[in-house]
C-alpha positions in Angstrom: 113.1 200.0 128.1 111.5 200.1 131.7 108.0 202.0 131.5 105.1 202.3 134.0 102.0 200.3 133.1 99.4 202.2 134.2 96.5 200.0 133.9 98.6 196.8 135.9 100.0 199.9 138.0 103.7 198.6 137.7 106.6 199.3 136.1 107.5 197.1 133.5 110.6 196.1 131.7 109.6 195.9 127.9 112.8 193.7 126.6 113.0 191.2 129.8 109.0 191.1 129.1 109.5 190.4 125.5 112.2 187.9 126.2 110.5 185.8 128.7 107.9 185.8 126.3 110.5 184.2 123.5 111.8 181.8 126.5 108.6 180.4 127.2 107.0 180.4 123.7 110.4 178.0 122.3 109.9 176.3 125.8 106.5 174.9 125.0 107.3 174.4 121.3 110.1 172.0 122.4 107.5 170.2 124.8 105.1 169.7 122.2 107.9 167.9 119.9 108.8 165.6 122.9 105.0 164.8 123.8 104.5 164.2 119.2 107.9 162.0 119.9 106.5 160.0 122.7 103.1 159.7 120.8 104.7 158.3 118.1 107.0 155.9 119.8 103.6 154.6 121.9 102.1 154.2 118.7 104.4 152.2 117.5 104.6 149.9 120.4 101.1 149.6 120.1 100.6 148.2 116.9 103.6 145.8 117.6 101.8 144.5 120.7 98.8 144.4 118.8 100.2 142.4 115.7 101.7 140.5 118.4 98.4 139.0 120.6 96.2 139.0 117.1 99.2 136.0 116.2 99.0 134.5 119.7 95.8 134.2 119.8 95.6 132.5 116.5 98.1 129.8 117.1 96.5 126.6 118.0 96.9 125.2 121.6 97.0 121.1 122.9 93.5 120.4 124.0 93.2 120.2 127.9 90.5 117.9 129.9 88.2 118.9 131.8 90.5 118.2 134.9 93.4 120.0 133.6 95.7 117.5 133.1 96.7 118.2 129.8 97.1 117.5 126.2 93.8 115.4 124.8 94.1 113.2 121.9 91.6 112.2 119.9 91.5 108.9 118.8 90.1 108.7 115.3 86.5 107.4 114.3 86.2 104.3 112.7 84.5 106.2 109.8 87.4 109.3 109.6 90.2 108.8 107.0 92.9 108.1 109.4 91.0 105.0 111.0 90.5 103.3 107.1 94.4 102.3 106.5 94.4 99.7 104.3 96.3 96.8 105.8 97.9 93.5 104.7 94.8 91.1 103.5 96.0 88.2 106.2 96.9 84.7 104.3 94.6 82.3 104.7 95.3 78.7 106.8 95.6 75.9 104.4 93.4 73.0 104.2 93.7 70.8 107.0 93.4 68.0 104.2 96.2 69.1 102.0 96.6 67.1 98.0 100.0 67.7 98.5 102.5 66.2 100.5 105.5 67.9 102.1 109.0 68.6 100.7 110.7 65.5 100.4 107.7 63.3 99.6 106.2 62.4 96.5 102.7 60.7 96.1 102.6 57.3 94.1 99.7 55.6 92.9 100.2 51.7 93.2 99.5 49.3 91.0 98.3 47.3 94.6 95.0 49.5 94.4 96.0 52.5 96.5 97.8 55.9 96.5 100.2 57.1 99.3 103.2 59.4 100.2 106.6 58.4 100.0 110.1 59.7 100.2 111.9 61.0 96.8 113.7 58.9 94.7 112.8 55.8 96.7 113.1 52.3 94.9 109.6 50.0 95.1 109.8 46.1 95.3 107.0 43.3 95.9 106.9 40.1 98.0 104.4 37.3 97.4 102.8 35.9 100.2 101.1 32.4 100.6 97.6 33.5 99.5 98.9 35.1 96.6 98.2 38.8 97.6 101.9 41.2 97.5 103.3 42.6 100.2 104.9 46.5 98.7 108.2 47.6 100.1 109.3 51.4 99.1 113.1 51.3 100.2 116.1 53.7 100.4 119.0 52.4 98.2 120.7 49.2 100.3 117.2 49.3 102.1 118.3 50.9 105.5 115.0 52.3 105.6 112.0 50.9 104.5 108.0 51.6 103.9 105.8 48.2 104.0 102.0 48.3 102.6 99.8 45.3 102.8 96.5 43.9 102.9 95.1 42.3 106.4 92.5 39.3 106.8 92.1 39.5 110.3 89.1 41.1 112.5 90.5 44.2 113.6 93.6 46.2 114.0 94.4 45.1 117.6 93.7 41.5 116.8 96.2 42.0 113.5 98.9 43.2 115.9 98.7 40.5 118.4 99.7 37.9 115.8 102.0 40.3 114.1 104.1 40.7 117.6 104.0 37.0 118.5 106.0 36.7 115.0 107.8 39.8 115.7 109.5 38.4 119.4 111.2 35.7 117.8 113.5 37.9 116.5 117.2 38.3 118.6 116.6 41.0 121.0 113.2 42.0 120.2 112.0 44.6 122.4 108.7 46.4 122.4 108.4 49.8 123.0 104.8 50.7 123.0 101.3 48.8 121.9 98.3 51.8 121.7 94.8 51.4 120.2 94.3 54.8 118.7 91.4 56.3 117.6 91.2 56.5 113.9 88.5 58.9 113.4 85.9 58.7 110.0 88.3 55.9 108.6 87.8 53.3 111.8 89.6 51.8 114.4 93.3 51.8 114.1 96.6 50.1 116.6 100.2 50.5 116.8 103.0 48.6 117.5 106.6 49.4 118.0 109.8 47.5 118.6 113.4 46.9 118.3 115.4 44.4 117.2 118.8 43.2 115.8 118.8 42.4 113.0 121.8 40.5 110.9 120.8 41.3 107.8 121.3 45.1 107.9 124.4 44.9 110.7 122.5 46.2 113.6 119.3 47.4 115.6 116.3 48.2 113.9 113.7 50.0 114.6 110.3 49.3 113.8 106.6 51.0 113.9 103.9 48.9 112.6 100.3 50.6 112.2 96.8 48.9 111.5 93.9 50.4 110.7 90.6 50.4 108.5 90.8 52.1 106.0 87.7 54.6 103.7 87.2 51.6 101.8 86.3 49.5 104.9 89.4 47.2 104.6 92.3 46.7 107.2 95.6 47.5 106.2 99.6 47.7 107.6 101.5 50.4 107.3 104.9 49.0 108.9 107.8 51.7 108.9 111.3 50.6 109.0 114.6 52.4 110.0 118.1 52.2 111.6 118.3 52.6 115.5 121.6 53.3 115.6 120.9 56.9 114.4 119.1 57.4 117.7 116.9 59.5 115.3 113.6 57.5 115.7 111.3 60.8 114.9 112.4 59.5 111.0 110.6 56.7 111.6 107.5 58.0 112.8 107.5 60.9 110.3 107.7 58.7 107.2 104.9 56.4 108.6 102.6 59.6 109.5 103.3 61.1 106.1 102.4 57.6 104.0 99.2 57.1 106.6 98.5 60.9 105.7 97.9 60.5 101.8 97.0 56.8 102.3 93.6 56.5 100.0 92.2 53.1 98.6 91.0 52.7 94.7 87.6 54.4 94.0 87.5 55.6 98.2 87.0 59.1 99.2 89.5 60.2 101.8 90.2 63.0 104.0 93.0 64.7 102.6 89.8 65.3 99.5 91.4 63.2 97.4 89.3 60.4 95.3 91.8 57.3 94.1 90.9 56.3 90.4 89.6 52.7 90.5 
């Protein structure tokens, strides 16, 4: 119904009026619903970001230097737990002066008045000599290789070997190999002769160390190691003699491998 609106002097249209109206009233009803939907999303996204830094910000990060380069790691404190791991306890070193001898050897205690190391199983024979003192052999079976122990008169060990090799070169195809004074320490002065030879007896060359020397109990001694040469092996030899000199100890005489013979 058109009518004239005397106070706005114009003529209005009551029912395009009241329509508009309707139009604009549902128009901002549906704007209100999108700006409550776009509130809602936003709020949303907003506690997801949040949860999101509050988790980032708690996770732990590599330690960085002061000149940036990167991770730092701490090396523990000798106090902190990680520094005390037990370890291992090391073993300790053995005795230089060992009481016993090595694998192979056994020690015997002679009737002759001394104790030494000799191989396993080894047979022991004497010799008299022309003052009546014994001369000990300890022998493989068939005697191949032997140990000889014996007592010596002379003045020292250098004079003992002299003599010894001036009996030694009458043997067919004696040939010496080395004569050394050696130093022999707490016990005394010591010399060591050694030679080839052929020998008939045992069907071939033999080779021969033979070792003086004083002794704890102040007495010179021989320690005269025997052996094939054939064998080109002559590290027996010298093994065998170093082992017997080793565990060498006179009756009643404190030695250096802490043993004390029984008189």
């Amino acid at each position: 119904m058109i009518r004239f609106d005397a106070e706005h002097q114009r003529w209005v249209d009551d029912e395009a009026y009241a329509l508009r109206s309707q139009r604009q009233t549902e128009s901002v009803r549906k704007q209100r619903q999108a700006l409550k939907g776009v509130f809602a999303v936003l709020a949303v996204c907003g506690l997801a970001f949040g949860s999101w830094a509050l988790g980032w910000k708690d996770e732990p990060q590599d330690p960085v230097d002061s000149a940036g380069h990167g991770p730092v790691v701490s090396e523990p404190s000798p106090s902190s737990p990680a520094a005390q791991v037990p370890t291992e306890p090391e073993e300790e070193p053995s005795p230089s002066g060992s009481s016993e001898p090595p694998s192979g050897y056994e020690l015997t205690e002679d009737s002759e008045g001394f104790t030494l190391a000799v191989p396993e199983g080894w047979q022991r024979r004497t010799e008299s000599r022309e003052d009546g003192s014994q001369v000990v052999f300890y022998e493989a079976m068939g005697g191949a290789r032997q140990l000889q122990i014996f007592g010596v008169e002379d003045s020292d060990p250098d004079e003992s070997l002299e003599l010894a090799e001036k009996n030694a070169e009458k043997n067919e195809g004696y040939d010496r190999k080395g004569f050394d004074h050696l130093d022999g320490g707490e016990a005394g002065a010591a010399a060591r002769l050694e030679y080839t030879y052929d020998s008939a007896e045992h069907g071939g060359t033999r080779h021969v160390i033979d070792h003086r020397f004083e002794a704890e109990d102040g007495e010179l001694y021989a320690l005269v190691a025997y052996g094939p040469e054939e064998d080109g092996d002559e590290d027996d030899e010298k093994e065998m003699l170093e082992t017997a000199l080793a565990f060498f100890c006179p009756s009643g005489a404190q030695c250096a491998n802490g043993e004390t013979d029984a008189p």
